[in-house]
C-alpha positions as CSV (number, residue, x, y, z in Angstrom):
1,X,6.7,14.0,10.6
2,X,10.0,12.3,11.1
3,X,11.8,10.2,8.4
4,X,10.9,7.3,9.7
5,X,7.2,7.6,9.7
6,X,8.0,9.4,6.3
7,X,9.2,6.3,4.8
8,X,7.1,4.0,5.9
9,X,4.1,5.7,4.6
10,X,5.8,6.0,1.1
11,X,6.9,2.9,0.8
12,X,2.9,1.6,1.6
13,X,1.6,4.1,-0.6
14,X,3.2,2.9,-3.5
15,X,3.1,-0.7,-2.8
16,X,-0.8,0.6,-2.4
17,X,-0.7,2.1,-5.8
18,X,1.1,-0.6,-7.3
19,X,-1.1,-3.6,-6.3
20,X,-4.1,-1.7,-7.0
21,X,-2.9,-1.1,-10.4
22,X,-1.9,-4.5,-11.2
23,X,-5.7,-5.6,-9.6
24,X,-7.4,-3.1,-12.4
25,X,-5.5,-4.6,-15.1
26,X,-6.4,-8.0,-14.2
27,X,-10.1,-7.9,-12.9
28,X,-11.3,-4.1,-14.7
29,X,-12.8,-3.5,-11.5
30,X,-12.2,-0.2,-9.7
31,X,-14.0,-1.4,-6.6
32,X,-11.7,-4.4,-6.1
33,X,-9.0,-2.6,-7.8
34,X,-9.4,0.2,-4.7
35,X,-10.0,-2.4,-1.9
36,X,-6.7,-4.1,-2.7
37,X,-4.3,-1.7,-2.6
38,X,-5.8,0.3,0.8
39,X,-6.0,-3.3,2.4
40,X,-2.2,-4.1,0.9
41,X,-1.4,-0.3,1.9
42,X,-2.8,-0.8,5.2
43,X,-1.1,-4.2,5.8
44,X,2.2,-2.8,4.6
45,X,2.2,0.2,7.0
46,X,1.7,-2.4,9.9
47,X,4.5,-4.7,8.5
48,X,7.2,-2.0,7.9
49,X,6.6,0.1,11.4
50,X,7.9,-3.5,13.4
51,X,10.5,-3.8,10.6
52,X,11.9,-0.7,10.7
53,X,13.0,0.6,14.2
C-alpha cells in the first residue's frame, strides 16, 4: 500500500468516524448514525483520490 492510498484512506476513515459520531449524538440512531459516516467515508475517499495526486 503506498502512502498515498495510505492517507487517503485515513483521512476518510476518520472523517467516517467523526460524522458518524456527531450523527449518534444528534439523532440516537445507530442505523443513520452508520449510513452517514460510510456514505461521508465513501464520498471522502472519492474527493481526496482527485485531490491528491
Amino acid at each position: 500500500m503506498s502512502q498515498r492510498t495510505a492517507l487517503i484512506l485515513f483521512i476518510a476513515v476518520s472523517a467516517g468516524i467523526g460524522i458518524g459520531m456527531l450523527t449518534f449524538f444528534a439523532e440516537k440512531s445507530y442505523p443513520k448514525a452508520v449510513i452517514a459516516g460510510v456514505i461521508t467515508a465513501a464520498g471522502c475517499t472519492a474527493g481526496l483520490h482527485s485531490l491528491i495526486d
